[in-house]
C-alpha positions in Angstrom: 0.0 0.0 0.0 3.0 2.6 0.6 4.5 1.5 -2.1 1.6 2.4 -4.2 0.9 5.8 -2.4 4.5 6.2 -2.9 4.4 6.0 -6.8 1.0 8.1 -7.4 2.6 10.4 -5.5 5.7 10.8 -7.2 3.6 10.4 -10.6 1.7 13.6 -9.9 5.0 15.2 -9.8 5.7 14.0 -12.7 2.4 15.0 -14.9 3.0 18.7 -13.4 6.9 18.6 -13.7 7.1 20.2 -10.2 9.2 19.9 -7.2 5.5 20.9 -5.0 2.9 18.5 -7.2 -0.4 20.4 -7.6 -2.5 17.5 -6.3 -2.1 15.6 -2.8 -3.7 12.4 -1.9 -6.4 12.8 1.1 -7.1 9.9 3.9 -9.6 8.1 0.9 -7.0 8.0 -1.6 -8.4 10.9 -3.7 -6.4 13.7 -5.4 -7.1 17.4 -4.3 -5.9 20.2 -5.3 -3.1 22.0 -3.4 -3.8 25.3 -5.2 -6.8 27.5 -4.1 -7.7 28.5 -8.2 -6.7 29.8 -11.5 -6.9 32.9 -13.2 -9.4 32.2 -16.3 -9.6 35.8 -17.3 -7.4 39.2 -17.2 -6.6 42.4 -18.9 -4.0 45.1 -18.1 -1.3 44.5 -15.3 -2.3 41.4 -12.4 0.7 40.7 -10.6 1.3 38.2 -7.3 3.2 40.2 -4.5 6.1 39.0 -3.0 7.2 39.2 0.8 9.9 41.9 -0.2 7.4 43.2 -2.4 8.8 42.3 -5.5 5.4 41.8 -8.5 5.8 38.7 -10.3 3.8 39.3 -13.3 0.6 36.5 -14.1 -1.6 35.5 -17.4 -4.6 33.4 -17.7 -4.1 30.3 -16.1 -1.2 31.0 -13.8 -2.2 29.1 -10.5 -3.2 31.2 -7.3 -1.8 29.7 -3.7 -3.1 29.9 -0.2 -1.4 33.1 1.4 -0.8 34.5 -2.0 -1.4 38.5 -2.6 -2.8 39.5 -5.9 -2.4 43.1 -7.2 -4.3 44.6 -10.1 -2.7 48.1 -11.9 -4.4 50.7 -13.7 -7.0 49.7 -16.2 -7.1 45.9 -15.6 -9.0 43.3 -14.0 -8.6 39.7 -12.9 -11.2 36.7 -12.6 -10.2 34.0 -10.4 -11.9 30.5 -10.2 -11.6 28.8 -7.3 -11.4 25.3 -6.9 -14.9 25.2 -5.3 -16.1 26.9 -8.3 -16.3 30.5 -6.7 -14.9 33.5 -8.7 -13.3 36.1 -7.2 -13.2 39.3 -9.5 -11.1 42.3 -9.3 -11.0 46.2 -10.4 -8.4 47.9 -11.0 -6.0 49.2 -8.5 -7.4 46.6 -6.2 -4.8 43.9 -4.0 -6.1 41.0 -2.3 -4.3 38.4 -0.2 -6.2 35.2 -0.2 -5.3 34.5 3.7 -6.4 30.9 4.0 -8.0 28.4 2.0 -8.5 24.8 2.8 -9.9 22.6 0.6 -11.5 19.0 0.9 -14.4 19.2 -1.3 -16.8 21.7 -3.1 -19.2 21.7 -0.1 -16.1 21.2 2.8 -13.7 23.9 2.6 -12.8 26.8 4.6 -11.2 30.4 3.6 -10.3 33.9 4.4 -10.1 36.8 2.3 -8.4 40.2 2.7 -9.8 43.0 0.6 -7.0 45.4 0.8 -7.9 47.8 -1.3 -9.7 48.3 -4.0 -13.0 46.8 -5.3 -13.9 42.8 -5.7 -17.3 40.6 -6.6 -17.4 37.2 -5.2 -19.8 34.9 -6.9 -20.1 31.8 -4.1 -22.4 29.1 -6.6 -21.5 26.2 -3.7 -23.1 27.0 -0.1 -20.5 26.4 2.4 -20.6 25.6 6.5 -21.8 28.8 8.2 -18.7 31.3 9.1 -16.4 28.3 7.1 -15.5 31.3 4.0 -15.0 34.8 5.3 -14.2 38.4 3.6 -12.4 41.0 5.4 -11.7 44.1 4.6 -10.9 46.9 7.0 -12.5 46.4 10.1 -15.4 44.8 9.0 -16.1 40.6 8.2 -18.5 38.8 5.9 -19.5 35.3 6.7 -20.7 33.9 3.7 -22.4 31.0 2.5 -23.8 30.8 -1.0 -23.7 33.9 -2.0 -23.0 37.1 -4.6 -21.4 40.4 -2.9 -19.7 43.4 -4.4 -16.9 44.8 -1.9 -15.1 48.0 -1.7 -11.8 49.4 0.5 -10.8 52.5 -0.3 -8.9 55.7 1.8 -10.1 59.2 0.2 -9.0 62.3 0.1 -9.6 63.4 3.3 -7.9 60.2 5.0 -11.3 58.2 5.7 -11.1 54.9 5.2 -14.4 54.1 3.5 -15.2 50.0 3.1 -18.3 49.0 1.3 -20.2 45.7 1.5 -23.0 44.9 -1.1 -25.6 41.5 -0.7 -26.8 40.7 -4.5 -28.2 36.8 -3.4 -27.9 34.8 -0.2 -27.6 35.6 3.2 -24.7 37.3 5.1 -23.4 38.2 8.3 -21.3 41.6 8.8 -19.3 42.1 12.4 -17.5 44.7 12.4 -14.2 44.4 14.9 -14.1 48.2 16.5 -17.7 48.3 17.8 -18.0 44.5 18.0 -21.6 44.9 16.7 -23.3 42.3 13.6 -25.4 42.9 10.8 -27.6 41.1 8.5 -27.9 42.0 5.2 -30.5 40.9 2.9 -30.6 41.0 -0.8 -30.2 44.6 -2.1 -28.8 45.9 1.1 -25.5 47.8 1.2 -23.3 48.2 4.4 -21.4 51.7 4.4 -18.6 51.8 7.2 -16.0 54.6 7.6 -13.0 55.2 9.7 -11.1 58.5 10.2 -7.9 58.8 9.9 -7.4 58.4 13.8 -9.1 55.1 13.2 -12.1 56.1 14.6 -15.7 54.9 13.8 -17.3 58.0 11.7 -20.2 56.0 10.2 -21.7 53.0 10.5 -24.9 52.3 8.4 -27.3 49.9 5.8 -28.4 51.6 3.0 -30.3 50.1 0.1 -29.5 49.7 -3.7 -31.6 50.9 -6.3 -34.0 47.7 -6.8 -33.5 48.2 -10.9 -29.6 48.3 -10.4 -30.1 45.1 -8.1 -32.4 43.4 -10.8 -29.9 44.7 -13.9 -27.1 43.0 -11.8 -28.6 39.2 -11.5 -30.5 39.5 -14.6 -26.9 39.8 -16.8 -24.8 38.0 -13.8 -22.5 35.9 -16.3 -19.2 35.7 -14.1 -17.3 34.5 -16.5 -18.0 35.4 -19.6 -18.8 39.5 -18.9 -16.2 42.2 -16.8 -19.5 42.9 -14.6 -20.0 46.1 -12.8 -18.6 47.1 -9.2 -19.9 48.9 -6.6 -19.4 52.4 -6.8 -16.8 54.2 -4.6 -18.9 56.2 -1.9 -16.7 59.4 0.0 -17.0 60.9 3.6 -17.8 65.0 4.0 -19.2 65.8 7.3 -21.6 63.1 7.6 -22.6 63.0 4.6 -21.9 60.3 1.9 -21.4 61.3 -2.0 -21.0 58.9 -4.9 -18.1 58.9 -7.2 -18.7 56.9 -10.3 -21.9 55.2 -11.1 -22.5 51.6 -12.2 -21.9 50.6 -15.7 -22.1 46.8 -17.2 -18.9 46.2 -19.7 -19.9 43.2 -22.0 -16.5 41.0 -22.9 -17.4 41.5 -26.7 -17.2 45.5 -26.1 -13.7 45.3 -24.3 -10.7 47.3 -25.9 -7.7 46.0 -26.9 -4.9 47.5 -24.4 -3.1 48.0 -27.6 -5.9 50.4 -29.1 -5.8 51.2 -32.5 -6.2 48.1 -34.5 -9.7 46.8 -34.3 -8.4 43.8 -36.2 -5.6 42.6 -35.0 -7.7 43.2 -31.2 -10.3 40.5 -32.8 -7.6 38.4 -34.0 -6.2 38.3 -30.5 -9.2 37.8 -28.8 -9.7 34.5 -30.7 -6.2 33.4 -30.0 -7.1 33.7 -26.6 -9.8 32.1 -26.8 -8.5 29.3 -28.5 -5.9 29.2 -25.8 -8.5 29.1 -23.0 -10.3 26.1 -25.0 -7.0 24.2 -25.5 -6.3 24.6 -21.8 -10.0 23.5 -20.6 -8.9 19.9 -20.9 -6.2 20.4 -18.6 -7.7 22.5 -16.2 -7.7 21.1 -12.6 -11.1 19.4 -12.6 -10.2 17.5 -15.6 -6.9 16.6 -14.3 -8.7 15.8 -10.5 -10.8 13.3 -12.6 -8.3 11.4 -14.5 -6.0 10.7 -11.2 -8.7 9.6 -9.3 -9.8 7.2 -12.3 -6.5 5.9 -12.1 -6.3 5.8 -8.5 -9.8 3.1 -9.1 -8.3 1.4 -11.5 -5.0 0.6 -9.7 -7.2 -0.4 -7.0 -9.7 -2.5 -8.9 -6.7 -4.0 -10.6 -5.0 -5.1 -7.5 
C-alpha cells in the first residue's frame, strides 16, 4: 500500500513537472488540489506580490496559492476560479491576499479573504458551513455562504477609510471588529462603514440599492464570460456620503484591446485567446482531478 501511495505520488510530480505537485492524496486516496484557483480571465497588469514586495507578473491560467497576494494596476482586471467553483473578480488598482483556504471538497472547505484595497465581486455558486469562508476588509467581516457580494476598500482624500459591503443573493453576516456589533444583510442591502484617519468609527450604516440596479445586476450575472460592474466608490464629507462613479455593465465583446488602435488585430487576438483558454480546458484542474482519481480506481480495482 505505501509502495503504491509512494508511486502516485511521485507520478503527480511527474504529470505537473514540479518539485511541489499540484495534487495531494487525502485519507480516501483521492487527489485534491493544493492550489486555491486559477486565473481564467485578465486584462492590463495582475501581478502576485512577494514578501519583499517584488510583482511577479501573471496570465490566464497562472495558479493562485493559499497566502498569496494578488495586485491589479491601472485599467485591468482579474477573474479567479476557485477550486470550489467561486470567482473572485477584481477592479483595478485593487490587491487581495487570499489568507487561507483549505480545501476537501466543493461543499467542505474553509477560507479567508483580505480585501485590501480596492473593489472585488465574489460569486459563491456552492453553499458552504456557516462562518467556514470569510471576507475581510478593513474592520469589518463577511460570513458567507452561497452567496454574490460586491466589496469595496478604499482611503479618500480626506484620510477616511471608506469599506463598502454589497448583498446581490444569499444571506450574510457583517461584524464589524471596532464596535463589535453584527449585521444582516438581505438582498439589495449595502453596508457603508467609515473610519477616520485616527481610526475612529465615523459611520456605521445599511443603506439600500436601487431595486432596478439590483435586478440589472442578477438579470446579466455571467461571471465568466462579462467584466461585470462594481460597486461604486462612496466618499466621507461631514456626515454626509457622495458617490463617485456610477455603475456601468462592460460586456467581454465590447472590451478594448490594451493596444488600441487596431480593431483587427484586437479580434484576432481575442480569438487566439480564446482558442488558448479552450486548449487549456482539458487540462484544467477538474479534468486533471478526474483522470487521477480514475487511475487511483483502477490501480485499485486491478490489484
Amino acid at each position: 500500500m505505501f509502495k503504491f501511495l509512494l508511486l502516485n505520488i511521485l507520478l503527480l510530480g511527474m504529470v505537473f513537472g514540479q518539485k511541489e505537485p499540484d495534487y495531494k492524496l487525502n485519507k480516501k486516496g483521492q487527489a485534491v488540489p493544493t492550489f486555491l484557483g486559477r486565473i481564467i480571465m485578465l486584462k492590463g497588469t495582475v501581478s502576485r506580490v512577494e514578501g519583499n514586495g517584488k510583482m511577479v507578473a501573471l496570465k490566464e491560467q497562472s495558479k493562485i496559492k493559499k497566502n498569496q497576494v494578488i495586485a491589479t494596476g491601472k485599467s485591468s482586471f482579474v477573474k479567479i476560479k476557485l477550486v470550489d467553483q467561486s470567482i473572485f473578480t477584481m477592479s483595478s488598482f485593487s490587491r487581495i491576499n487570499f489568507k487561507d483556504f483549505n480545501y476537501k471538497s466543493p461543499k467542505d472547505r474553509t477560507g479567508l479573504f483580505n480585501l485590501l484595497k480596492g473593489k472585488l465581486r465574489a460569486s459563491i455558486p456552492v453553499k458552504s458551513k456557516r462562518d467556514s469562508l470569510k471576507i475581510i476588509s478593513g474592520a469589518a467581516s463577511m460570513g458567507i455562504r452561497g452567496t454574490k457580494v460586491l466589496v469595496n476598500n478604499r482611503t479618500d482624500d480626506l484620510g477616511n477609510n471608506v469599506v463598502q459591503m454589497a448583498l446581490l443573493e444569499g444571506d450574510v453576516v457583517i461584524k464589524n471588529s471596532l464596535t463589535k456589533e453584527e449585521k444582516n444583510l438581505k438582498p439589495g442591502d449595502h453596508l457603508i462603514f467609515v473610519q477616520d484617519k485616527n481610526s475612529k468609527e465615523a459611520l456605521n450604516k445599511v443603506d439600500e440599492l436601487e431595486e432596478k440596479v439590483v435586478e440589472e445586476l442578477k438579470n446579466i450575472d455571467d461571471e465568466e464570460k462579462k467584466v461585470l460592474p462594481f460597486l461604486p466608490f462612496y466618499d466621507y464629507r461631514g456626515n454626509n456620503l457622495e458617490k463617485k462613479v456610477t455603475f456601468k455593465v462592460v460586456k467581454l465583446k465590447n472590451l478594448k484591446s490594451s493596444e488600441g488602435e487596431n480593431s483587427k488585430i484586437s479580434t484576432l487576438n481575442k480569438k487566439n485567446k480564446e482558442k488558448k483558454v479552450k486548449e487549456n480546458l482539458k487540462y484544467s484542474w477538474k479534468n486533471v482531478l478526474r483522470k487521477l482519481n480514475k487511475i487511483l480506481r483502477d490501480n485499485r480495482v486491478s490489484k
